[in-house]
C-alpha positions in Angstrom: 9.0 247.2 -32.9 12.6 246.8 -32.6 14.0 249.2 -30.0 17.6 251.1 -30.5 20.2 250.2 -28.3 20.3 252.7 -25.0 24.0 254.0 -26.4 22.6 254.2 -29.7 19.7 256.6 -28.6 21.7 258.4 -26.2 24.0 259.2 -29.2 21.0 260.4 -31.4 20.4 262.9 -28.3 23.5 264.3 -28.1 24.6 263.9 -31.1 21.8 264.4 -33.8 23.6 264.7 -37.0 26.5 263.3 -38.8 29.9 265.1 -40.0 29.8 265.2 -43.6 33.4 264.6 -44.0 33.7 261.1 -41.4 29.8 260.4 -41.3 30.1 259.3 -37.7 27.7 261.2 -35.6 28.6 264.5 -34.5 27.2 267.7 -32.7 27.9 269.4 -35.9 28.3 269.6 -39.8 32.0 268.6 -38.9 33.4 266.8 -36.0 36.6 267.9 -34.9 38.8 265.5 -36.3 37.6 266.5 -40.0 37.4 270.3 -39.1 41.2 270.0 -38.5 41.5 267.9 -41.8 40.1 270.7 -43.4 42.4 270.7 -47.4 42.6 275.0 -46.7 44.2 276.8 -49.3 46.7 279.2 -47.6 48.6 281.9 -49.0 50.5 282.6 -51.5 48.1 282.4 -54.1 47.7 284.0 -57.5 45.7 286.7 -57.4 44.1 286.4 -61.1 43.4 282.6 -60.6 43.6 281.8 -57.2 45.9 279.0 -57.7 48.7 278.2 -54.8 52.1 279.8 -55.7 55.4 280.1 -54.3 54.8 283.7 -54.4 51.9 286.1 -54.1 51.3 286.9 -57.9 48.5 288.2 -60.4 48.7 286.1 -63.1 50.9 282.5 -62.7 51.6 280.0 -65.1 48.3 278.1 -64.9 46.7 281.1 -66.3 49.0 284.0 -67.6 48.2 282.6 -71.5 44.5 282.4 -70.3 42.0 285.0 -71.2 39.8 285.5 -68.2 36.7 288.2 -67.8 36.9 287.9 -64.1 39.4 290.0 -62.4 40.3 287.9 -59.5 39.2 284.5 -58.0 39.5 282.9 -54.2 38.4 279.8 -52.8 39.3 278.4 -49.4 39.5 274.8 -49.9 41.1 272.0 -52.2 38.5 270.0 -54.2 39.6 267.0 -52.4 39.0 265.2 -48.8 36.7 267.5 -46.3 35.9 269.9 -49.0 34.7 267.8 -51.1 32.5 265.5 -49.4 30.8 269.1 -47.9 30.0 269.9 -51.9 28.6 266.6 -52.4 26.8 266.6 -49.0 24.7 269.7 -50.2 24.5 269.3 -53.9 23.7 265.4 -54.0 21.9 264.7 -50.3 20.5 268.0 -50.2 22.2 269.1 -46.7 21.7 272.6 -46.7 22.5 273.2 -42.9 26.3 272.8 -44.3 25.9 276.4 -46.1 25.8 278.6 -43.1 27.1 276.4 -40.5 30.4 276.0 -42.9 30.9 277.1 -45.9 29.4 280.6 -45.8 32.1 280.9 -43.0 34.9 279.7 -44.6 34.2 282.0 -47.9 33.2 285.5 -46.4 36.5 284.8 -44.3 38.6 284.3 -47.7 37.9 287.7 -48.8 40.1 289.6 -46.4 37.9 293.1 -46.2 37.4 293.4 -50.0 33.6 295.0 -50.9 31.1 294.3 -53.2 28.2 296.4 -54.8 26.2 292.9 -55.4 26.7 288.7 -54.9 25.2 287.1 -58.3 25.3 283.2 -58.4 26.2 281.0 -61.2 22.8 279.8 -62.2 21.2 276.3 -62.9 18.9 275.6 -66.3 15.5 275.1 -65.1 15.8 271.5 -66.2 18.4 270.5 -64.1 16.8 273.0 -61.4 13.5 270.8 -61.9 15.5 267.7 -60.9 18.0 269.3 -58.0 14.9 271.4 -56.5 17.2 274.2 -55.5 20.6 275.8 -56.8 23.5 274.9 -54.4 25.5 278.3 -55.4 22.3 280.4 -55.1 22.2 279.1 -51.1 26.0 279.8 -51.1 26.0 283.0 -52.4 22.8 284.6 -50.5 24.3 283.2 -47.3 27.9 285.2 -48.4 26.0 287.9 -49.6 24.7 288.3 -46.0 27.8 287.8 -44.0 29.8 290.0 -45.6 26.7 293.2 -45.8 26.1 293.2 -50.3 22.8 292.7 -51.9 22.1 289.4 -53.5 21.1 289.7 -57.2 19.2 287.2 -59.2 21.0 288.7 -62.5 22.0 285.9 -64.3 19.6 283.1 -66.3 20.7 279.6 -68.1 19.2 280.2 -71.1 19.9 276.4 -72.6 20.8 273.3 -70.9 24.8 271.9 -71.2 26.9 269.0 -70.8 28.0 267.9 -67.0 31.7 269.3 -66.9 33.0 266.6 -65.0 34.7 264.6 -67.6 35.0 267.7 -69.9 38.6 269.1 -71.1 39.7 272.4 -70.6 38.8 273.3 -74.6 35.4 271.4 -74.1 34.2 273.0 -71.4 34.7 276.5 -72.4 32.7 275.2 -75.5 30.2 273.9 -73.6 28.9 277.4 -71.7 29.6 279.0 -74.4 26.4 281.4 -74.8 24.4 279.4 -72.3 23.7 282.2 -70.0 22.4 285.6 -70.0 22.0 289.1 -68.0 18.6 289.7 -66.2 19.2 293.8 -66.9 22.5 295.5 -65.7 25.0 295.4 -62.5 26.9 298.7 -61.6 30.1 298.4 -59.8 31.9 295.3 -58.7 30.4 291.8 -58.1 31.2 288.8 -56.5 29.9 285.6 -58.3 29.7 282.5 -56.1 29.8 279.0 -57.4 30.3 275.7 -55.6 33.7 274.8 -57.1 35.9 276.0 -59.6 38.1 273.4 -62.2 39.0 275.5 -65.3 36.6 278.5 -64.2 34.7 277.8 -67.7 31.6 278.3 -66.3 32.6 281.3 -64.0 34.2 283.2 -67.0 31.2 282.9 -69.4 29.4 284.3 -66.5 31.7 287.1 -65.9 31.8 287.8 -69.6 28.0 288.0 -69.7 27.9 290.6 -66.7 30.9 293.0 -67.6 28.2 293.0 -71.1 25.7 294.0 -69.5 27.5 296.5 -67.7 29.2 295.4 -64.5 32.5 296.6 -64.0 34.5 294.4 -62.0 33.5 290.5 -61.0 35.4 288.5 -58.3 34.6 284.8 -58.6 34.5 283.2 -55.3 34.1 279.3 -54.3 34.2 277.3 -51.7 36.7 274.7 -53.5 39.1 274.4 -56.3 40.7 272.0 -58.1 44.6 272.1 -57.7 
């Protein structure tokens, strides 16, 4: 048996994890140096989109000629860096500690006061939930759900599998979720949908459109990251 070096134990005491940003060890999900590297998406923003602006708008040009059946969306981090490599941390490795410890923070914080009758997450197919073994945004969006004092809803289903996005267009994508997902019954009032991160918001604005449907009349879309 080959023993660690004394440093190297010592280091596993102290500091049992590592960041998900740096992957040195660290006391927590982040050490400091990455936690100040945070990509934060600060204000202005557009309100409809939640795209940085030069002014605080609803509607900019990334999506004024864009029809979109969610009223609003918010994220506090660039898909890029930090952010990123937290995503990938939980929805590739399976590091689930990162949800509470920092990204339910950082996305209950984005919402400045604003309420919610119910948190619904964008759902997986169950194939691709066979594979995964869990729903990233599902852990997202119950953790929200219970910062920020809303029921989590399981209203939404995948009804049939699609194509992984990633190297999707705009047009293509939209395609793509078109019909894949459905209502589980009815959702009075205003919701806030959580998904990991939003590119085109495709998959968020089928979602949307499925719930106002069924009933609902206002959805937020929230994430922690955003392409911009």
């Amino acid at each position: 048996m080959v023993l660690k070096p004394y440093a190297e134990v010592l280091a596993d005491l102290f500091y049992p994890q590592r960041c998900v940003g740096c992957s040195r060890r660290s006391s927590d999900v982040l050490c400091r140096t990455c936690f100040e590297a945070l990509p934060e998406i600060s204000p202005p923003t557009c309100g409809r989109c939640g795209l940085p602006t030069a002014f605080e708008v609803y509607g900019c040009d990334g999506c004024r000629t864009v029809e979109l059946a969610f009223d609003g969306a918010r994220a506090p981090l660039r898909y890029e860096g930090v952010g990123k490599g937290a995503v990938h941390a939980l929805k590739y490795e399976g590091y689930r500690r990162v949800v509470e410890r920092l990204m339910a923070p950082l996305m209950a914080g984005s919402l400045a006061g604003m309420r919610f009758d119910a948190v619904v997450a964008v759902p997986l197919h169950r194939a691709r939930l066979a594979k995964r073994g869990f729903n990233q945004a599902e852990l997202m969006g119950r953790a929200v759900a219970g910062r920020i004092g809303a029921p989590f809803l399981d209203k939404l289903r995948a009804v049939r599998g699609t194509r992984d996005q990633v190297e999707l267009a705009a047009p293509e994508r939209r395609e793509n979720v078109a019909g894949a997902f459905d209502a589980r019954g009815p959702v009075a009032g205003s919701v806030l949908l959580v998904d990991d991160v939003m590119t085109t918001g495709a998959t968020l604005n089928e979602c949307a459109r499925v719930l106002k449907t069924s009933g609902t009349r206002e959805v937020h879309a929230l994430t922690l990251c955003r392409t911009c």
